[in-house]
Backbone bond lengths (Angstrom), bond angles and torsions (degrees), N, CA, C in turn:
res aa  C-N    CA-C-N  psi(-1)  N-CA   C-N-CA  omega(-1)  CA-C   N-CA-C  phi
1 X - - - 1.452 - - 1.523 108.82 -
2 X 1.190 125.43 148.46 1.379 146.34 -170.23 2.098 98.56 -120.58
3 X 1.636 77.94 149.92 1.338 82.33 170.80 1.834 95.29 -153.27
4 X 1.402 96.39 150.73 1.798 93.75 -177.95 1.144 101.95 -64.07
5 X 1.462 128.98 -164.97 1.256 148.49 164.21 1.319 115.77 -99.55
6 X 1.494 102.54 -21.51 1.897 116.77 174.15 1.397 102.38 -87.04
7 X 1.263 131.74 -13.22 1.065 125.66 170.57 1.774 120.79 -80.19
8 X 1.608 94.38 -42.05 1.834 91.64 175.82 1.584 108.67 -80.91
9 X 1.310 126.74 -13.11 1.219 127.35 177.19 1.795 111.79 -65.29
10 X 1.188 101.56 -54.95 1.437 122.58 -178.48 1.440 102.73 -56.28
11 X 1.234 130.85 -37.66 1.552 121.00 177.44 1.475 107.04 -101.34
12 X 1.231 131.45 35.04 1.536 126.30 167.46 1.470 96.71 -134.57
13 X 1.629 128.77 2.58 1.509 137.93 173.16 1.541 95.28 -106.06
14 X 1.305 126.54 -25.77 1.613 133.92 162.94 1.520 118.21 -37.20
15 X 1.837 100.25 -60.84 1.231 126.74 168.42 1.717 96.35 120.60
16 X 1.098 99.54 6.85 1.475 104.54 159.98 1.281 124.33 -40.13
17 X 1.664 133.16 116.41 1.567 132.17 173.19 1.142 116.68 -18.62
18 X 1.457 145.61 -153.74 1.556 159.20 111.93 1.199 78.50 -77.37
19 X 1.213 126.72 -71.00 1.985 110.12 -140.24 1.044 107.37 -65.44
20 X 1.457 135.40 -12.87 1.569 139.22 173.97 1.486 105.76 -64.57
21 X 1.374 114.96 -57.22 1.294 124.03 -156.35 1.514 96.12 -70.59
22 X 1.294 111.47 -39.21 1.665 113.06 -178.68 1.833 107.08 -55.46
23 X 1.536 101.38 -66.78 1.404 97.60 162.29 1.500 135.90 -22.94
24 X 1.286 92.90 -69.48 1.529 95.81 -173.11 1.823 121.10 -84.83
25 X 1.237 103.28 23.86 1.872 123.34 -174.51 1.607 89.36 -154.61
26 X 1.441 132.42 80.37 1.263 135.27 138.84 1.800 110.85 -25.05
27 X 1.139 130.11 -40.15 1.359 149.99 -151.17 1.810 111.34 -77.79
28 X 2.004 77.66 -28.45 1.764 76.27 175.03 1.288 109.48 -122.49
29 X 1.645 120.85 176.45 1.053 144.05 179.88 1.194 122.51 -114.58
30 X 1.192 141.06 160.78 1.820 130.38 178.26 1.214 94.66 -92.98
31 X 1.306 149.55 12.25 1.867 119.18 136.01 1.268 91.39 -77.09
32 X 1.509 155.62 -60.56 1.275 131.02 -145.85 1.829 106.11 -44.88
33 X 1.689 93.75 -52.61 1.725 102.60 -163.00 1.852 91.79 -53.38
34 X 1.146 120.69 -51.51 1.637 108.94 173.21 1.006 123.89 -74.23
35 X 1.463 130.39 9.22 1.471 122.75 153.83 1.186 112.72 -72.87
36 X 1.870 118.37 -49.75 1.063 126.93 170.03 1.534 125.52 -39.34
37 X 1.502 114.90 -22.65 1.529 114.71 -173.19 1.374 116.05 -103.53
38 X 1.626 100.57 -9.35 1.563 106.49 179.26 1.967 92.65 -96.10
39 X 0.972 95.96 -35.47 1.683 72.59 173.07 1.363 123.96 -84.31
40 X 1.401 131.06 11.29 1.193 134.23 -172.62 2.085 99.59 -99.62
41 X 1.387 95.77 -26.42 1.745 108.99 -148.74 2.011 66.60 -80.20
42 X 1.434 124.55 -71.81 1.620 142.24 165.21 1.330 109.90 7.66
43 X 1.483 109.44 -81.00 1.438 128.15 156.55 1.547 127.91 -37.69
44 X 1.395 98.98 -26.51 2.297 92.61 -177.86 1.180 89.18 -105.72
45 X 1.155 133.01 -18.09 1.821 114.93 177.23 1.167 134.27 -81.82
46 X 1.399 99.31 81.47 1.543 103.51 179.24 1.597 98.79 -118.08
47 X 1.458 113.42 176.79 1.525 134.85 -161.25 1.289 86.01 -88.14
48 X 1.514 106.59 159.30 1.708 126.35 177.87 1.392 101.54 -122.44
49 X 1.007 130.17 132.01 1.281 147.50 -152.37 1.713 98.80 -130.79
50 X 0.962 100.18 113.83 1.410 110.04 178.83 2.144 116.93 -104.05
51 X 1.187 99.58 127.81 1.813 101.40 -170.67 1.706 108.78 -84.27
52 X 0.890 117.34 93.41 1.582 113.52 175.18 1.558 113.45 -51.80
């Protein structure tokens, strides 16, 4: 089973546990849920570009 990454994101912005989410998704592991957060942190870091 697969699960998005918008999906474990969305329930730890819920305020959902880890140990809940682990619970209730046999499927994952707590590196997945921290894979999920290193690719989320991955994804917002981009450069700010400022317009003179």
């Amino acid at each position: 089973m697969r699960m998005r990454v918008k999906d474990v994101l969305d329930l730890l912005a819920a305020g959902v546990p880890e140990a809940e989410i682990l619970e209730d998704y046999p499927c994952l592991e707590a590196e997945d849920i921290g894979a999920c957060l290193e690719y989320a942190a991955a994804e917002a870091d981009h450069p700010v570009l400022v317009a003179r």
